[in-house]
C-alpha atoms as a printed R data frame, in Angstrom:
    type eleno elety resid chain resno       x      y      z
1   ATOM     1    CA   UNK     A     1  37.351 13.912 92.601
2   ATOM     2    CA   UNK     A     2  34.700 13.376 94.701
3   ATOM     3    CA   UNK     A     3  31.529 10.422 94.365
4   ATOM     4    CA   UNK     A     4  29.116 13.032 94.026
5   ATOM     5    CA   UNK     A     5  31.274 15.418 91.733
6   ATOM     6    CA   UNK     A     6  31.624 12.160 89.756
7   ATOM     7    CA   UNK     A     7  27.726 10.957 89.523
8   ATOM     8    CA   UNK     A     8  27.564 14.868 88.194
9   ATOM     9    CA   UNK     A     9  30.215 14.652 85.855
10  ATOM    10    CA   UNK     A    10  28.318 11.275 84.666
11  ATOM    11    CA   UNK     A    11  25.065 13.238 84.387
12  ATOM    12    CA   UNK     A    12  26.691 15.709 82.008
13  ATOM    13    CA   UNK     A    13  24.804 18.669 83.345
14  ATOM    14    CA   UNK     A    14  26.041 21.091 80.281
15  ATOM    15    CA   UNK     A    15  23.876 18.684 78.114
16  ATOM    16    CA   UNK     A    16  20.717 19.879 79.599
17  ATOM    17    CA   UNK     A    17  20.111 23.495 77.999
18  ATOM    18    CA   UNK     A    18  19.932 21.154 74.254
19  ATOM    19    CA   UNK     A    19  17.761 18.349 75.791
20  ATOM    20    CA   UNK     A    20  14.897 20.985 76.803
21  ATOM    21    CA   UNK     A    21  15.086 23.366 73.930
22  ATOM    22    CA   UNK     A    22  12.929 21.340 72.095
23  ATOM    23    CA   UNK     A    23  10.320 21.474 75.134
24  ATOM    24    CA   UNK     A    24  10.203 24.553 75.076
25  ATOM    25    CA   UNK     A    25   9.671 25.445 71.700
26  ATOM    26    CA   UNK     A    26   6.959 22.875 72.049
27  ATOM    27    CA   UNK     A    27   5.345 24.566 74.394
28  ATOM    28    CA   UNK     A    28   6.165 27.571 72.946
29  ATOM    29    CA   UNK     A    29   3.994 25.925 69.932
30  ATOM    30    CA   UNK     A    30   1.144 25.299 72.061
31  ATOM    31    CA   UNK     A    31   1.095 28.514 73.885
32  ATOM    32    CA   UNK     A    32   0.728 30.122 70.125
33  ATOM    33    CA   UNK     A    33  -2.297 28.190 68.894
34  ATOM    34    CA   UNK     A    34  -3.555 29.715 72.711
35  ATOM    35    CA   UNK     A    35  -3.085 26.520 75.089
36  ATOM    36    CA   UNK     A    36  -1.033 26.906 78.285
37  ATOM    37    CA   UNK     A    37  -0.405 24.618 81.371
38  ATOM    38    CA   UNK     A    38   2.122 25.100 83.654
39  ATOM    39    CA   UNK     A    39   2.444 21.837 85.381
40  ATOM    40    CA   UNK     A    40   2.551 19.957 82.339
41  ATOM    41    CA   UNK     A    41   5.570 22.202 81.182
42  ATOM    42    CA   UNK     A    42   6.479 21.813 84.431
43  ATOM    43    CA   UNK     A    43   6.398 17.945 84.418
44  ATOM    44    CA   UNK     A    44   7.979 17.586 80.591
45  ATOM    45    CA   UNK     A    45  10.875 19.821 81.486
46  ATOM    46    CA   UNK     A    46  11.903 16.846 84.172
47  ATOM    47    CA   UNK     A    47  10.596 14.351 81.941
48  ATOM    48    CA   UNK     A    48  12.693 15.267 79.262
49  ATOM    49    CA   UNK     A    49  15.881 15.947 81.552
50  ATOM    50    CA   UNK     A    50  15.682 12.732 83.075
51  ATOM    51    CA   UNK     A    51  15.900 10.618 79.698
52  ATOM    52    CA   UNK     A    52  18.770 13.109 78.928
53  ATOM    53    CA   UNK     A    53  20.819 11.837 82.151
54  ATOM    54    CA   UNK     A    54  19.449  8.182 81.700
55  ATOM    55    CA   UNK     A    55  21.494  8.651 78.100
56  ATOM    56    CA   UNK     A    56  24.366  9.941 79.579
57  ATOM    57    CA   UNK     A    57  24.880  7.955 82.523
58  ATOM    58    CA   UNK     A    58  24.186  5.046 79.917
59  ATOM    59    CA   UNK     A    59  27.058  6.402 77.164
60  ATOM    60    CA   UNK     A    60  29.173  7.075 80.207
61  ATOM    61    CA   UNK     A    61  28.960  3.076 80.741
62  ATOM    62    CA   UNK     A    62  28.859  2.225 77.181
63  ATOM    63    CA   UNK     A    63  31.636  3.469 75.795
64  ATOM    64    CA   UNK     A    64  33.700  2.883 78.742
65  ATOM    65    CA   UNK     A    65  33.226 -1.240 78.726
66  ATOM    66    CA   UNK     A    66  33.568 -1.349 74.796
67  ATOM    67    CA   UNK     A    67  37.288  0.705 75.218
68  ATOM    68    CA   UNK     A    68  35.465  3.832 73.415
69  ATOM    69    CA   UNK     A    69  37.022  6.344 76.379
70  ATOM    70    CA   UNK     A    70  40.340  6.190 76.093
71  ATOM    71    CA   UNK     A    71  43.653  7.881 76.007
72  ATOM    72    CA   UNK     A    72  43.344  8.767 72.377
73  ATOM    73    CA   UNK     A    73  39.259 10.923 73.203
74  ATOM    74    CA   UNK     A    74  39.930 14.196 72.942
75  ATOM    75    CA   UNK     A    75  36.724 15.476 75.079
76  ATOM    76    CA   UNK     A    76  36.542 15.783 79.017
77  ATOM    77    CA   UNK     A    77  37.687 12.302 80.856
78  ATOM    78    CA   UNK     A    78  34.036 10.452 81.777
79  ATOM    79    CA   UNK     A    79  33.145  9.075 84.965
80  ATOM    80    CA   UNK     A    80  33.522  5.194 84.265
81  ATOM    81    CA   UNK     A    81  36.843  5.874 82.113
82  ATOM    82    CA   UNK     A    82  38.541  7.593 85.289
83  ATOM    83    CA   UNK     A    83  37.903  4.717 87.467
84  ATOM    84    CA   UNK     A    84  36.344  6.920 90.055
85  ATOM    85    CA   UNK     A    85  32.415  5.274 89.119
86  ATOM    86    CA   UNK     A    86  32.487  1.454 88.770
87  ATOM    87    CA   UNK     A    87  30.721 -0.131 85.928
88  ATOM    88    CA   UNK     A    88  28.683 -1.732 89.230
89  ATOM    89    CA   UNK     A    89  27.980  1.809 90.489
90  ATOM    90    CA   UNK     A    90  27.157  2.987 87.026
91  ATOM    91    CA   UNK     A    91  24.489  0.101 86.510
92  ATOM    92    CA   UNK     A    92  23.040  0.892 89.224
93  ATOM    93    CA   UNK     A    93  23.012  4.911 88.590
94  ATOM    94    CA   UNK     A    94  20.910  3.763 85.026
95  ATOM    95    CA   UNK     A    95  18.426  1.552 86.649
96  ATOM    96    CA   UNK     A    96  17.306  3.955 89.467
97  ATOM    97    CA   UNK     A    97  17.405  7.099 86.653
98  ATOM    98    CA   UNK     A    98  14.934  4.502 84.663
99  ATOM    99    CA   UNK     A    99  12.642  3.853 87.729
100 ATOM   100    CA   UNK     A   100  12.316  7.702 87.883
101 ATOM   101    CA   UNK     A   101  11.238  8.414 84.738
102 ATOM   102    CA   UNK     A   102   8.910  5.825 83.955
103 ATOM   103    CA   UNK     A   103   6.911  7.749 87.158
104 ATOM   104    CA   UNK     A   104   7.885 10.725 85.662
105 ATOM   105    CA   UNK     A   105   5.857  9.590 82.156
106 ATOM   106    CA   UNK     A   106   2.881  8.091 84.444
107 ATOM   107    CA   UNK     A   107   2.513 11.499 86.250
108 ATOM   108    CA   UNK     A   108   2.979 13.773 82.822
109 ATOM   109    CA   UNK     A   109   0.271 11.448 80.867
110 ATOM   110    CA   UNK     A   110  -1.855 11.283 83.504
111 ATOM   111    CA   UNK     A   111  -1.927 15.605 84.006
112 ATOM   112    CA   UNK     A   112  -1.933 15.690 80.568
113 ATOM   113    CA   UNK     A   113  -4.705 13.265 79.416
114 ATOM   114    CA   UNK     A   114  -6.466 12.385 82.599
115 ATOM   115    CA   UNK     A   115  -8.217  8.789 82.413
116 ATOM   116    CA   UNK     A   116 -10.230 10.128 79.530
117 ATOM   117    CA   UNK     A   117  -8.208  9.170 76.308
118 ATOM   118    CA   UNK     A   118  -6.924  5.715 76.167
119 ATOM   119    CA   UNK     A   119  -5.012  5.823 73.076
120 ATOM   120    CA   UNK     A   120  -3.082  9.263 73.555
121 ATOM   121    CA   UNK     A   121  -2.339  7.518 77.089
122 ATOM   122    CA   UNK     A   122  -1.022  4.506 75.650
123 ATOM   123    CA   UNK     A   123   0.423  5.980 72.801
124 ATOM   124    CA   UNK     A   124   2.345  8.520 74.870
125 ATOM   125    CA   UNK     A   125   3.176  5.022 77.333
126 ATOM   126    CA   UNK     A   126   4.578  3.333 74.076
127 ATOM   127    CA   UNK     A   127   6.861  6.780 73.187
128 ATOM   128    CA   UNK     A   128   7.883  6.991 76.876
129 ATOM   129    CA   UNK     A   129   9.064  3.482 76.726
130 ATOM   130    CA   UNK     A   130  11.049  4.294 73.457
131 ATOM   131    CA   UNK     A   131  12.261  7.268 74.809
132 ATOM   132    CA   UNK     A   132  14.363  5.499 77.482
133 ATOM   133    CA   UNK     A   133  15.417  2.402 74.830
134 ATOM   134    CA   UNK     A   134  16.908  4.947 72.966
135 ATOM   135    CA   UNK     A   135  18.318  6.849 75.591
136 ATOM   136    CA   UNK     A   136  20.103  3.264 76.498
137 ATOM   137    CA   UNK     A   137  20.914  1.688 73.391
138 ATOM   138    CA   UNK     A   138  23.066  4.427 72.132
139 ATOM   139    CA   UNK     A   139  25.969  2.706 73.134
140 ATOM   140    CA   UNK     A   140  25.434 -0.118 75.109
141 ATOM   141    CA   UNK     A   141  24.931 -3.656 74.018
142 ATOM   142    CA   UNK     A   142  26.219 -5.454 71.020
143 ATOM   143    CA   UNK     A   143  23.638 -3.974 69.164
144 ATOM   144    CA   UNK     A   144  24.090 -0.030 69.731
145 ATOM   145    CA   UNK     A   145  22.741  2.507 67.279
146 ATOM   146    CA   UNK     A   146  25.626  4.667 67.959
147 ATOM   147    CA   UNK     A   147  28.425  2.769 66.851
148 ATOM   148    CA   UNK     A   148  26.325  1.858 63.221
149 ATOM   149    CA   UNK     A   149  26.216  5.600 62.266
150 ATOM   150    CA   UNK     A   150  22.100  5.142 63.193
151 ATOM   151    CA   UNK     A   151  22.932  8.665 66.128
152 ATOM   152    CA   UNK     A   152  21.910 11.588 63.956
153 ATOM   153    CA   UNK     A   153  18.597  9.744 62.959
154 ATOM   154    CA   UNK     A   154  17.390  9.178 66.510
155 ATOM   155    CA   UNK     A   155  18.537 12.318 67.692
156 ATOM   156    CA   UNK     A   156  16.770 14.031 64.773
157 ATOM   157    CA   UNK     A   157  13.670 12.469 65.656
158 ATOM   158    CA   UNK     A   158  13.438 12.317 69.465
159 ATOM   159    CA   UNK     A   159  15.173 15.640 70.609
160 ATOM   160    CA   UNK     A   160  13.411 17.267 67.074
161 ATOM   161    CA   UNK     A   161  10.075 15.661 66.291
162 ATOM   162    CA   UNK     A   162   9.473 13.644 69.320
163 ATOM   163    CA   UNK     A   163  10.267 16.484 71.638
164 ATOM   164    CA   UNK     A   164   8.749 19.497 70.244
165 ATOM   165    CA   UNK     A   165   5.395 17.420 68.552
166 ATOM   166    CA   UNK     A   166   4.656 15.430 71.184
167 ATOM   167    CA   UNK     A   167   5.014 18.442 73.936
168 ATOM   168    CA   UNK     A   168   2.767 20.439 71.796
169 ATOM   169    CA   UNK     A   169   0.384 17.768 71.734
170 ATOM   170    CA   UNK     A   170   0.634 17.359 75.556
171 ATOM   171    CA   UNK     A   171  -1.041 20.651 75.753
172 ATOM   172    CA   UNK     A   172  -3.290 20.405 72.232
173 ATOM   173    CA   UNK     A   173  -3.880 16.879 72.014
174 ATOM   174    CA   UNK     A   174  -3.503 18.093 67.879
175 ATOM   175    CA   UNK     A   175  -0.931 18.698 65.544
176 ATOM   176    CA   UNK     A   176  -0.864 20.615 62.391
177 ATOM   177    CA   UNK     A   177   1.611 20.792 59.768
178 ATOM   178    CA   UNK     A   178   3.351 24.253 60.278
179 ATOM   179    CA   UNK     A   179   4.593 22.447 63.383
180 ATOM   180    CA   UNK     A   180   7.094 19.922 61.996
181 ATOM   181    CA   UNK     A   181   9.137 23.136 60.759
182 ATOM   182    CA   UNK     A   182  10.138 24.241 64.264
183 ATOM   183    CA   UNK     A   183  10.532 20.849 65.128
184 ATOM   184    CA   UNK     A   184  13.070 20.048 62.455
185 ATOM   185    CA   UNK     A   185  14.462 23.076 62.843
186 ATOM   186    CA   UNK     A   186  15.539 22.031 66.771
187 ATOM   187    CA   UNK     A   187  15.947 18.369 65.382
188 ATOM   188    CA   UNK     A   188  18.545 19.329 63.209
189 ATOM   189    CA   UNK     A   189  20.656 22.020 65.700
190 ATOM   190    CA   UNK     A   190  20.347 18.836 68.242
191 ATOM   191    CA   UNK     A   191  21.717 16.494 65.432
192 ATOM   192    CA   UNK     A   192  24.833 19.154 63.814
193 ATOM   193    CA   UNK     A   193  25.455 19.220 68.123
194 ATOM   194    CA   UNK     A   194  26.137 15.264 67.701
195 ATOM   195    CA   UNK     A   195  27.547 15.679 64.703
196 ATOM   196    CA   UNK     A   196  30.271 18.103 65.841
197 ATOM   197    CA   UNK     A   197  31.049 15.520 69.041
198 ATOM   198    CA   UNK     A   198  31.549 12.933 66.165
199 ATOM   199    CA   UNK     A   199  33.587 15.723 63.673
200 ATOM   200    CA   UNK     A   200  35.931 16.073 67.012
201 ATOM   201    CA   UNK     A   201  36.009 12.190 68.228
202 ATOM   202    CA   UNK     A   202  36.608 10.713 64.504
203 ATOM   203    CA   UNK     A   203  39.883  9.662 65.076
204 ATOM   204    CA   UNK     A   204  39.597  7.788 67.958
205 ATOM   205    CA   UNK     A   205  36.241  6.184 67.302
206 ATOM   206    CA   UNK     A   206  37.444  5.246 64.003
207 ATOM   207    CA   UNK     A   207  40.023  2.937 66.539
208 ATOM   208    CA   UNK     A   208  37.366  1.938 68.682
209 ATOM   209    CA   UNK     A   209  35.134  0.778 66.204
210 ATOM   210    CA   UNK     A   210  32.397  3.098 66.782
211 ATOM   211    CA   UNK     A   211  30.879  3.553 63.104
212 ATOM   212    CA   UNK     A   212  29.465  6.521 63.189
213 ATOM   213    CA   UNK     A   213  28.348  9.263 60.050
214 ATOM   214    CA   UNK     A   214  31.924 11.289 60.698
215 ATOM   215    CA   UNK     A   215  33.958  7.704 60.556
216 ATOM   216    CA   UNK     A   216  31.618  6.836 57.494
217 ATOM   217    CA   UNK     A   217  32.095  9.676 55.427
218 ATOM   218    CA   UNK     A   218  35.282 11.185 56.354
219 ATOM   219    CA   UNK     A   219  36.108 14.504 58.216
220 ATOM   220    CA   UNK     A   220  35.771 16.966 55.358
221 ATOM   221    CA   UNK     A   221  32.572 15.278 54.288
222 ATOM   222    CA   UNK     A   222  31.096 15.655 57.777
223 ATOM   223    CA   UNK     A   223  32.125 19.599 57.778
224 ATOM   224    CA   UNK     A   224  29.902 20.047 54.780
225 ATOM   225    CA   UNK     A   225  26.909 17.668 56.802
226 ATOM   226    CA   UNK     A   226  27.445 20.040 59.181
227 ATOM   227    CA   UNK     A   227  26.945 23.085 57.213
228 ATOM   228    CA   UNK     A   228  24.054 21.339 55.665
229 ATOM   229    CA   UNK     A   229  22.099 20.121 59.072
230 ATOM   230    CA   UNK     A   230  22.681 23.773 60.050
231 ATOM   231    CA   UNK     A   231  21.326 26.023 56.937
232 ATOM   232    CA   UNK     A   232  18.390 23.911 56.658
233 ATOM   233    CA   UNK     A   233  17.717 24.555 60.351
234 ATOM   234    CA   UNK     A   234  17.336 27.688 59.103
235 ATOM   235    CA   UNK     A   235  15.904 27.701 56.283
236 ATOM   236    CA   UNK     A   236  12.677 25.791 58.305
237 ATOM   237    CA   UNK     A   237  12.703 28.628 60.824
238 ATOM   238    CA   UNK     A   238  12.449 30.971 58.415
239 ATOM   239    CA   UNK     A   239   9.834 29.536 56.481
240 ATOM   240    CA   UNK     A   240   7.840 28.889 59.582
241 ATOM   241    CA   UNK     A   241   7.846 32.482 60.501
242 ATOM   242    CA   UNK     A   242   6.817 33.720 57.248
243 ATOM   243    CA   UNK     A   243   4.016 31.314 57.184
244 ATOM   244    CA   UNK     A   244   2.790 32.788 60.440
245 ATOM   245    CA   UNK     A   245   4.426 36.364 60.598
246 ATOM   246    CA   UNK     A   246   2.350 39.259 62.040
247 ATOM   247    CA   UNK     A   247   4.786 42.121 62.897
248 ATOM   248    CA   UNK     A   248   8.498 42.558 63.291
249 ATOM   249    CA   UNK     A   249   8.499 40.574 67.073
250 ATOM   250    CA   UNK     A   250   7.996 37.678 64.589
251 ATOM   251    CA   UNK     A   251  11.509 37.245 63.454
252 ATOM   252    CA   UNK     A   252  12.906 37.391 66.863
253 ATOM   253    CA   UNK     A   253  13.815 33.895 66.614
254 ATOM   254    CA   UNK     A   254  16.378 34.333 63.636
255 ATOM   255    CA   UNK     A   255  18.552 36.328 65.967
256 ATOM   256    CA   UNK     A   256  19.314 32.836 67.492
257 ATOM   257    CA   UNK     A   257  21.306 31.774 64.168
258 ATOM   258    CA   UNK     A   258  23.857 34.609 64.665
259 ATOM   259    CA   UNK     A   259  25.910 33.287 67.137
260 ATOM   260    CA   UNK     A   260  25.164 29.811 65.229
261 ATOM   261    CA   UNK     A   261  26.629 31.436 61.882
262 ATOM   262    CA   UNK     A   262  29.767 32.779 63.787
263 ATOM   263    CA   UNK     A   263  29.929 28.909 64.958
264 ATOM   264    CA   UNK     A   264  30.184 27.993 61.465
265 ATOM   265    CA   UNK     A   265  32.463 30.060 60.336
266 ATOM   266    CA   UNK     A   266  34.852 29.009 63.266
267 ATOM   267    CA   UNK     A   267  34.288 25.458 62.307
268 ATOM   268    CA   UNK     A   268  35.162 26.216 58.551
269 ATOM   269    CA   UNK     A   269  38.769 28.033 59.363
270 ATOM   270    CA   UNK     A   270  39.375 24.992 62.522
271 ATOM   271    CA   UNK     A   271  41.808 22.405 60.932
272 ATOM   272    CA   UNK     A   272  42.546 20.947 64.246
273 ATOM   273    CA   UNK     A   273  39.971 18.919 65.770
274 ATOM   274    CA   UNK     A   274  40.931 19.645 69.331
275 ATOM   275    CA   UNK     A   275  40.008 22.977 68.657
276 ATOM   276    CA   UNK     A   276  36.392 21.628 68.089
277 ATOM   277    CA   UNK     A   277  35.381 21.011 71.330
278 ATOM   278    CA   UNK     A   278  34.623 24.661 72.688
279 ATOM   279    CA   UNK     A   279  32.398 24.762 69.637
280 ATOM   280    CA   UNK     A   280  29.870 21.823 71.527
281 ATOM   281    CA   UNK     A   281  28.429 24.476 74.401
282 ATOM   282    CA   UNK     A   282  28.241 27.240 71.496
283 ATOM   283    CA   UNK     A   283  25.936 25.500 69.822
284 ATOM   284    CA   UNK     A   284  24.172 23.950 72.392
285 ATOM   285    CA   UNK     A   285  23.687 26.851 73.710
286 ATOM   286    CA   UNK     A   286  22.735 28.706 70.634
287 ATOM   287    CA   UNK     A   287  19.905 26.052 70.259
288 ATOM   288    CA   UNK     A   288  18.542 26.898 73.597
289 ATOM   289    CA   UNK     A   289  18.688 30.724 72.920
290 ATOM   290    CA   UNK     A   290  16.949 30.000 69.738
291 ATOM   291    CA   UNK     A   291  14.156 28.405 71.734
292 ATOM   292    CA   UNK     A   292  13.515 30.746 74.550
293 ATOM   293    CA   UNK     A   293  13.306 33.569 71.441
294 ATOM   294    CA   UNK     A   294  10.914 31.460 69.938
295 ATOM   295    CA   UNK     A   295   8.978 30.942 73.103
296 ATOM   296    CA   UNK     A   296   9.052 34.635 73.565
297 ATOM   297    CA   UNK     A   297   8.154 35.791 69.968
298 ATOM   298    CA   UNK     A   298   4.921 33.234 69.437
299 ATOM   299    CA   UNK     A   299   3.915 32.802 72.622
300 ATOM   300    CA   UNK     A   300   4.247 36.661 75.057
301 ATOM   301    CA   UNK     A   301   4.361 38.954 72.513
302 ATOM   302    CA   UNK     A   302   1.876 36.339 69.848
């Protein structure tokens, strides 16, 4: 394998769709309550996708110096764990992804709020910042969220809340409270996405050491978590849409949970976790469907 197939590889490109469905139902948000800018959905979309390969260049390094990656993983082989990226190389891959999104942040605020408003700048400054100490601390350090079953709660609330509230409020600079159901709604597809890495990986992170909900509360327990993170997804889409239903366009979005219910009841019959891991890009990409049909319903045919 290649350097550059490898620093790809690292960057986990299939990760992307999940990381910007919750921009896009954001903005989907904001286009609904009638405000639209392109460059700032141009600007969040990179924002967003650069924290997403910060975290995976950073997970890549994590788990590979604390013995996570091995033999026993059942998922693709990562970058630092096939000896083809050095932990060096990989250091340096995670500092120069950092540099370029804290300019990325700079440049969104600034398009976004101008010079104008000094708190929503340092406010959205202060998330930024968080933003890329989460996307680090997931497994690296002594201290890593990951490995103390602490993932689905930060997933929850920066790929749900964090991503689809604060790109609304990119364009609105308000936020009301039909909002947060959407926004859970992607928060909790994001976190059952995690959750299903964690259903497949139980075994050997149990080995590692790597704590998380799955090793906590066994593998049949975190089936029914799953089933729970993903009916409640729906149930907050739904009760969005009849909150703001107008015609039949309006429950475009539920279409996205078919391919998501055939994902559950593939997950129900799997006994083999192996067999789990096809059922990662399913959902993934079911969450992104789900957002573009949520774009489309609220926002072109609102």
């Amino acid at each position: 394998m290649s350097k550059t197939k490898a620093w790809l590889n690292a960057a986990r490109l299939r990760t992307l769709p999940l990381s910007i469905s919750g921009i896009i139902v954001g903005t989907g948000l904001a286009g609904f309550y009638g405000y639209t800018d392109p460059i700032i959905f141009f600007l969040a979309l990179l924002t967003t996708i650069g924290f997403q390969v910060t975290s995976n260049f950073a997970n890549d390094y994590g788990d590979g110096v604390k013995g996570t990656d091995n033999e026993d993983r059942i998922g693709p082989k990562r970058a630092l764990q096939s000896g083809i990226l050095s932990k060096e190389e990989l250091k340096l891959g995670i500092v120069l992804s950092i540099v370029i999104n804290i300019l990325l942040v700079l440049l969104l605020v600034y398009m976004a709020f101008g010079i104008e408003y000094y708190g929503y700048i340092l406010l959205f400054l202060v998330l930024g910042a968080a933003s890329i100490w989460a996307a680090i601390k997931y497994t690296v350090g002594t201290s890593a969220y990951g490995y103390k079953g602490l993932g689905d709660l930060f997933v929850f609330l920066f790929f749900g809340l964090l991503g689809v509230l604060g790109c609304m409020f990119l364009y609105t600079k308000f936020i009301n409270m039909d909002a947060f159901l959407p926004a859970i709604t992607i928060g909790l597809l994001s976190v059952g996405v995690l959750n299903l890495n964690n259903l497949r990986d139980s075994q050997s992170d149990k080995k590692a050491g790597k704590n998380t909900l799955v090793v906590k509360m066994g593998y049949q327990n975190g089936k029914r978590y799953h089933y729970f993170l993903l009916l409640t997804a729906f149930l907050a889409m739904l009760v969005f849409i009849g909150l703001n239903f107008m015609d039949w366009i309006s429950v475009i979005p539920l279409l996205g949970f078919v391919p998501i219910g055939a994902h559950v009841k593939k997950v129900y019959e799997t006994k083999d976790q192996v067999l789990l891991d096809p059922e990662l890009k399913k959902l993934a990409l079911s969450t992104f469907l789900l957002a573009i049909l949520f774009y489309f319903s609220f926002n072109i045919f609102s």
